[in-house]
C-alpha positions as CSV (number, residue, x, y, z in Angstrom):
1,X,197.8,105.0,102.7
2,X,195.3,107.5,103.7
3,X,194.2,108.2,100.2
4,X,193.8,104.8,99.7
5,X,191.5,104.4,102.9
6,X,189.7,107.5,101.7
7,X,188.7,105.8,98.2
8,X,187.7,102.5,100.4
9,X,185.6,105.0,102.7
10,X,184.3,106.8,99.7
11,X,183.5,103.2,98.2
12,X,181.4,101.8,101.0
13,X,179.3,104.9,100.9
14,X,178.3,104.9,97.8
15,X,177.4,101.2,98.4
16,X,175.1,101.8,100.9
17,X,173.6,104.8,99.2
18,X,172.7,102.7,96.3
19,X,171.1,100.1,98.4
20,X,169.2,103.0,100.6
21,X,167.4,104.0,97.1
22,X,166.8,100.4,96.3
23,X,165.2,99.4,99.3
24,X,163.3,102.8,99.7
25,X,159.7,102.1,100.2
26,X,157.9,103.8,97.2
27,X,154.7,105.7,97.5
28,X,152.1,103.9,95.3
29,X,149.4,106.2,94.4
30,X,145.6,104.5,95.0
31,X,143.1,105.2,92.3
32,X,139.7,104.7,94.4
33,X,138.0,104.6,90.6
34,X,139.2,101.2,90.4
35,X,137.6,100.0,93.6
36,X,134.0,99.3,94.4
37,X,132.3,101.5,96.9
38,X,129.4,103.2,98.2
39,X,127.7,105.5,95.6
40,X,125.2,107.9,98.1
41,X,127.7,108.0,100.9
42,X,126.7,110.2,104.3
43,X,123.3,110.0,103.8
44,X,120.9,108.0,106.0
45,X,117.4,107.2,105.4
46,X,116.4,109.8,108.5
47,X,118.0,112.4,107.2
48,X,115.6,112.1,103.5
49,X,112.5,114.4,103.9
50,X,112.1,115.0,100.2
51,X,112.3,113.3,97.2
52,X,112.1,115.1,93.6
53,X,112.6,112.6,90.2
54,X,111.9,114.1,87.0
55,X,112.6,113.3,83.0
56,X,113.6,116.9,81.6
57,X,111.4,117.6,79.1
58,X,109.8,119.8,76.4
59,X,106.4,119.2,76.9
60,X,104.1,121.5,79.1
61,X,103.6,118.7,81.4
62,X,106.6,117.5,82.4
63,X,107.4,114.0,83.9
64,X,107.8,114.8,87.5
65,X,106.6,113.2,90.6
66,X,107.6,114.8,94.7
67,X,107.4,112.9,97.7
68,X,107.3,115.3,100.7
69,X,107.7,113.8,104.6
70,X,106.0,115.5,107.2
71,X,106.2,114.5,110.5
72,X,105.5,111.0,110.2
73,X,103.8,110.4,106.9
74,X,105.4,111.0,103.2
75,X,102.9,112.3,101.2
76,X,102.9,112.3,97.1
77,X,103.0,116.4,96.2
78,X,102.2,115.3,92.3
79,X,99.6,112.8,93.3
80,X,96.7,115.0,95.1
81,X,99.4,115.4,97.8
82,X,97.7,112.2,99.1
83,X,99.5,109.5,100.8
84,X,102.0,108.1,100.1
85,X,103.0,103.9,100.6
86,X,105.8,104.1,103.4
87,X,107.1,100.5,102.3
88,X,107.5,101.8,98.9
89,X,109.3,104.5,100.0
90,X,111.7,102.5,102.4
91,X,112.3,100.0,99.2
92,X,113.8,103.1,97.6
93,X,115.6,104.7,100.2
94,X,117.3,101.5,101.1
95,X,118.4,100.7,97.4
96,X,119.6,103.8,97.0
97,X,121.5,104.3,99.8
98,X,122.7,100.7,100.1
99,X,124.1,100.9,96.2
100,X,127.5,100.5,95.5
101,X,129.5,100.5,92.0
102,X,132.3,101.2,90.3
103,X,133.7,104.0,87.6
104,X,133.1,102.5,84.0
105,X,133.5,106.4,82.6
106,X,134.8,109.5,83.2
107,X,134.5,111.0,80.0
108,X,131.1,113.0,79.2
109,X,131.3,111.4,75.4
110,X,130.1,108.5,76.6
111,X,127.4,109.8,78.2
112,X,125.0,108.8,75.2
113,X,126.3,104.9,75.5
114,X,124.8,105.0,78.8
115,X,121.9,107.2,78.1
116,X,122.8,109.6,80.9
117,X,123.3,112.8,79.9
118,X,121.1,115.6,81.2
119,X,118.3,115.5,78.7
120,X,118.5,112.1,78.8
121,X,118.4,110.2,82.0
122,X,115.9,110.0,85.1
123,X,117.0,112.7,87.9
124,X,116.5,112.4,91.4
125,X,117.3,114.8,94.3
126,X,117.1,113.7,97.8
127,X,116.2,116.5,99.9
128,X,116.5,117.6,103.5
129,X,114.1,119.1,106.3
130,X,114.7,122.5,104.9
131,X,114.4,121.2,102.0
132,X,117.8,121.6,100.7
133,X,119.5,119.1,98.3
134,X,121.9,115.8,99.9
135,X,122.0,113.8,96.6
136,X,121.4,115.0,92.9
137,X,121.7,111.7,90.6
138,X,121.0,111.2,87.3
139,X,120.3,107.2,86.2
140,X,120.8,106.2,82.7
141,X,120.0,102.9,81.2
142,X,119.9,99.5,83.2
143,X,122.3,97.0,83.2
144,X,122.0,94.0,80.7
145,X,120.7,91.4,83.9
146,X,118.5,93.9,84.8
147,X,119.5,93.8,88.4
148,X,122.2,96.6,87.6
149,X,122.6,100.2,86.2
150,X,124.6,103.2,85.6
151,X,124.5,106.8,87.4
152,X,126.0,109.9,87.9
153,X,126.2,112.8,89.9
154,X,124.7,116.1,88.8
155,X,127.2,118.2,87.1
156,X,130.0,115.6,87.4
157,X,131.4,113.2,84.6
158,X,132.1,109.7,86.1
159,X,129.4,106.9,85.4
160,X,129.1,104.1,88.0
161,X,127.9,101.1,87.1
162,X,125.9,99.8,89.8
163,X,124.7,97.3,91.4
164,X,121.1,98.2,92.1
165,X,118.6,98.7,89.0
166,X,116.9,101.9,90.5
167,X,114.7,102.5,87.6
168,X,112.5,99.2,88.6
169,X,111.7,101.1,92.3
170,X,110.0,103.8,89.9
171,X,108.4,101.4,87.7
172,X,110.4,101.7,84.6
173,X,111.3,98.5,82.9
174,X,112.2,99.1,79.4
175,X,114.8,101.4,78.0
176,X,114.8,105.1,79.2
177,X,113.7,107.5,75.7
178,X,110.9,110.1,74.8
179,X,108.2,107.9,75.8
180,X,109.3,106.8,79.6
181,X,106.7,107.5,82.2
182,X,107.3,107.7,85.7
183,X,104.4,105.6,87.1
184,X,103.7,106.8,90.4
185,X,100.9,104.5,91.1
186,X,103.2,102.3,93.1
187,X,104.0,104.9,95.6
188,X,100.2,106.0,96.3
189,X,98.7,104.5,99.8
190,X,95.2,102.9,98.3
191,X,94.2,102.4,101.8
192,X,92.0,105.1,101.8
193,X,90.5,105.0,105.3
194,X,92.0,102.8,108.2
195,X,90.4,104.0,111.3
196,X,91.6,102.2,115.2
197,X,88.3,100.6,115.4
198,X,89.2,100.5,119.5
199,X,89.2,103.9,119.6
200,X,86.1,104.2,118.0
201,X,82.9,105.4,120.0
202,X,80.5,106.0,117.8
203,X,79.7,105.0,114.2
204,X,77.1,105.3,112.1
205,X,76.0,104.1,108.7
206,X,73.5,105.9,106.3
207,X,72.5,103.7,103.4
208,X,69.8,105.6,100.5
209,X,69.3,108.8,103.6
210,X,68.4,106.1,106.5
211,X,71.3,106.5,109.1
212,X,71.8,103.4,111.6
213,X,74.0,104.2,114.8
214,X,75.5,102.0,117.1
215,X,77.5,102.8,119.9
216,X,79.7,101.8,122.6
217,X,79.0,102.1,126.0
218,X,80.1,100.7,129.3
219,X,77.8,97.8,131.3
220,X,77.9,96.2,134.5
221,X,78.2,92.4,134.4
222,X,78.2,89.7,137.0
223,X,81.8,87.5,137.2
224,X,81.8,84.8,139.5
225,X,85.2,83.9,140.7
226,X,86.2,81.3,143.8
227,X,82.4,80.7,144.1
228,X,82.2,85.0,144.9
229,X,79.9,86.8,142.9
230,X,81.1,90.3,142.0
231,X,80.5,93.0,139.4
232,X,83.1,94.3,136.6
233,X,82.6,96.8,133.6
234,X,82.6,95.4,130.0
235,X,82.7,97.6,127.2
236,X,79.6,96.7,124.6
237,X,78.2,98.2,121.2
238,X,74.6,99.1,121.4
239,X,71.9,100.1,118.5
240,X,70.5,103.3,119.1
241,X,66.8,103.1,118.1
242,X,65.4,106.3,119.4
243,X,65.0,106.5,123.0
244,X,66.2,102.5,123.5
245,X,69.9,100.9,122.9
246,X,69.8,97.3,122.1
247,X,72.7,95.4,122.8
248,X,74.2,93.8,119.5
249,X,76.1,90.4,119.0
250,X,80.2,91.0,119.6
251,X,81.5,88.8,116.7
252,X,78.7,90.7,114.3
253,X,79.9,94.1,115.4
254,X,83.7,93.1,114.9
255,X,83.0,92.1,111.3
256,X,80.8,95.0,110.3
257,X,83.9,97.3,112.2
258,X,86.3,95.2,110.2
259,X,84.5,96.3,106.9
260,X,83.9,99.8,107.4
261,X,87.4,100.9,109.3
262,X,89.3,99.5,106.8
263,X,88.2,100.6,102.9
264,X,90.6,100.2,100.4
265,X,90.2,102.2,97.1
266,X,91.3,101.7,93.4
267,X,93.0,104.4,92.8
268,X,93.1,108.0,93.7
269,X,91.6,110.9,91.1
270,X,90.9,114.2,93.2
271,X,91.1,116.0,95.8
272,X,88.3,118.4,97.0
273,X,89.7,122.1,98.9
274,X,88.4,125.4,99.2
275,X,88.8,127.0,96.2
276,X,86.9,128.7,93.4
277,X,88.1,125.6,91.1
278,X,86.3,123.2,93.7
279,X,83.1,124.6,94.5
280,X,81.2,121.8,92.0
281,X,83.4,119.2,93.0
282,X,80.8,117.8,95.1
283,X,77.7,117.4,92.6
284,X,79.9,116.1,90.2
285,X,80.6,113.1,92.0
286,X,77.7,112.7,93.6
287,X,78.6,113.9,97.0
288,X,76.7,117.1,97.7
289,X,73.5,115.2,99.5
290,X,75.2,112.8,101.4
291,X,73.0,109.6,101.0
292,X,75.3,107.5,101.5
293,X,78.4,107.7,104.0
294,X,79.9,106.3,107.0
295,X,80.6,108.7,110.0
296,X,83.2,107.7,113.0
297,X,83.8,109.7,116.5
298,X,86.1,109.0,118.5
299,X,85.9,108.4,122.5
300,X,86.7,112.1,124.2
301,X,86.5,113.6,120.5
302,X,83.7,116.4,119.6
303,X,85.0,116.1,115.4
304,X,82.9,113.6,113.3
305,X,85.0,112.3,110.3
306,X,82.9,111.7,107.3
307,X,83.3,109.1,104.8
308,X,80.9,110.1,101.6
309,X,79.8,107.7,99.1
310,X,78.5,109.7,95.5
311,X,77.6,108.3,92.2
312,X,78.7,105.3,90.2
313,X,82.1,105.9,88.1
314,X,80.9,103.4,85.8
315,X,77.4,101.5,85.7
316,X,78.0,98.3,88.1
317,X,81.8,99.1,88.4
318,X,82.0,101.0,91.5
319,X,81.6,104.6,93.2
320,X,83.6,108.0,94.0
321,X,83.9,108.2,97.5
322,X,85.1,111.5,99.5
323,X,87.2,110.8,102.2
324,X,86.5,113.9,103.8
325,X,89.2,114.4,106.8
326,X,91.8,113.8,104.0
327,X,90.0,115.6,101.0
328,X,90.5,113.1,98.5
329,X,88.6,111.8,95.7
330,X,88.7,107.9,95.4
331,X,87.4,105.5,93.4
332,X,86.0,102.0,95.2
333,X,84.7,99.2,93.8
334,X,81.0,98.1,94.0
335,X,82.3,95.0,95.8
336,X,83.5,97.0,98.5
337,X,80.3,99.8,98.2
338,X,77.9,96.3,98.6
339,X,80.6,95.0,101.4
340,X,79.7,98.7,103.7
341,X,76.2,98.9,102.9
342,X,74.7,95.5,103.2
343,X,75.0,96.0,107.1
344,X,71.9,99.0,106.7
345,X,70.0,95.9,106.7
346,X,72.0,93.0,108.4
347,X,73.2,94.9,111.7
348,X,70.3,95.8,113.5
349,X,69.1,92.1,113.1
350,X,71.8,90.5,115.3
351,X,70.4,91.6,118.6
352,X,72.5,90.3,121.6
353,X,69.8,87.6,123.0
């Protein structure tokens, strides 16, 4: 009888083993390569204060363009190491670091299906304050809607296909081969001077070696208020013409401030330093007598800042003009050249009467 209860006993055990094992939650193993997610992750757009894309190449000029943040304002390294276009810059930032994809491959022989490989696709580092690397991609081909593509990381194998066509931001729109160009033109800042006209004390204009000056200075006016009569200062613009200043009309002042605080250029093409290599920079374009410039001073401010107009580029195209607090070489249109210069002549006619 008590082997009999034994083999029952025995029998119910190895019942409820078997069901234990069946009902055993199993560990499933989760393959994040199957799942969409966030391609430059733990970066944020603060934490960019360099950007570095580049084509590897053979040539002696290699395609390469730098973007360098310093305090406040990016500036483009490759481009005259003149300003750079913030929005542009933002546009990129936030595509990038907003991108998501998936794994389509993890195996470097399909590299040249994607045209990714090293010699092959468009690299890009993002770069911190000291100017050490947070993200080194490489972008291959776009996708076929082009609103898509397909990256990697540096020295890693899996390709993502993404959601974001980053290739656009840097102006490529065909396929990626021997001939792409990175076309920087769309990061360079064209405004070439943007001056706080309120700030402004004193500006003059010289137009073929005559110089015209106006400047702002405080008057007394009578305000009558509650039939009282009382006295209040008013900031006005005057002509200086020798020992006199003539009071000019407001709304003419404003327009002739709105033309010459704001100039914008057609593209960038030097930049003029202190070297050896850029001691003729000035009489080739026309800049070394100054016969033509704007000058601005600002209120509390002993530094002039000189904006030099020199010779045409082209007959009846435009000029080079010398943005001299920056040190950069512009081109303007004559447009814009008559826009500044007709007020030589206009200005000092619109006397306050």
């Amino acid at each position: 009888m008590k082997e009999k209860h034994l083999y029952y006993l025995a029998g119910v055990f190895v019942f409820l083993l078997i069901i234990f094992f069946v009902t055993k939650p199993r560990h499933t193993t989760v393959n994040l390569d199957e799942f969409v997610q966030t391609v430059v992750f733990g970066v944020s757009k603060e934490d960019v204060k360099g950007i570095e894309i580049y084509k590897e190449s053979t040539e002696d000029n290699p395609i390469r363009m730098v973007l360098r943040k310093n305090e406040d304002q990016w500036n483009l390294v490759t481009k005259f190491n003149c300003k750079a276009k913030e929005s542009s810059i933002n546009r990129l930032l936030e595509n990038l670091l907003e991108m998501t994809g998936k794994v389509r491959s993890s195996d470097p022989k399909h590299f040249d299906k994607y045209v990714i490989a090293d010699e092959q696709g468009i690299h890009m580092i993002l770069k911190d304050e000291a100017d050490k690397p947070l993200a080194n991609l490489i972008f291959g081909k776009k996708g076929e809607d082009g609103q898509s593509g397909f990256v990697r990381f540096a020295g890693k194998e899996k390709v993502y296909f993404t959601d974001k066509n980053i290739l656009s931001n840097l102006g490529i729109y065909g396929d990626i081969d021997t001939l792409t160009i990175i076309k920087d033109n769309s990061f360079v800042d064209l405004q070439a001077v943007s001056q706080d006209k309120d700030k402004l004390d004193i500006v003059a204009l010289v137009h073929n070696g005559k110089k015209m000056i106006i400047k702002k200075i405080e008057k007394e006016i009578e305000v009558e208020e509650d039939s009282i009569t009382t006295t209040k200062k008013e900031e006005v613009w005057v002509l200086l013409k020798g020992q006199k200043e003539v009071e000019l009309e407001k709304a003419e002042v404003d327009k002739f401030l709105n033309d010459v605080t704001k100039i914008r250029a057609q593209k960038v093409i030097d930049r003029i330093g202190n070297t050896f290599a850029d001691m003729n920079k000035g009489s080739r374009y026309g800049f070394n007598r100054m016969s033509n410039a704007v000058i601005f001073k600002e209120k509390g401010s002993d530094q002039q800042q000189n904006v030099v107009m020199g010779k045409e580029y082209e007959k009846d195209k435009g000029y080079f003009m010398n943005v001299q607090y920056d040190a950069l070489v512009y081109q303007v249109s004559k447009s814009i050249y008559d826009k500044i210069f007709k007020w030589a002549d206009e200005l000092p006619k619109k006397v306050k009467k």
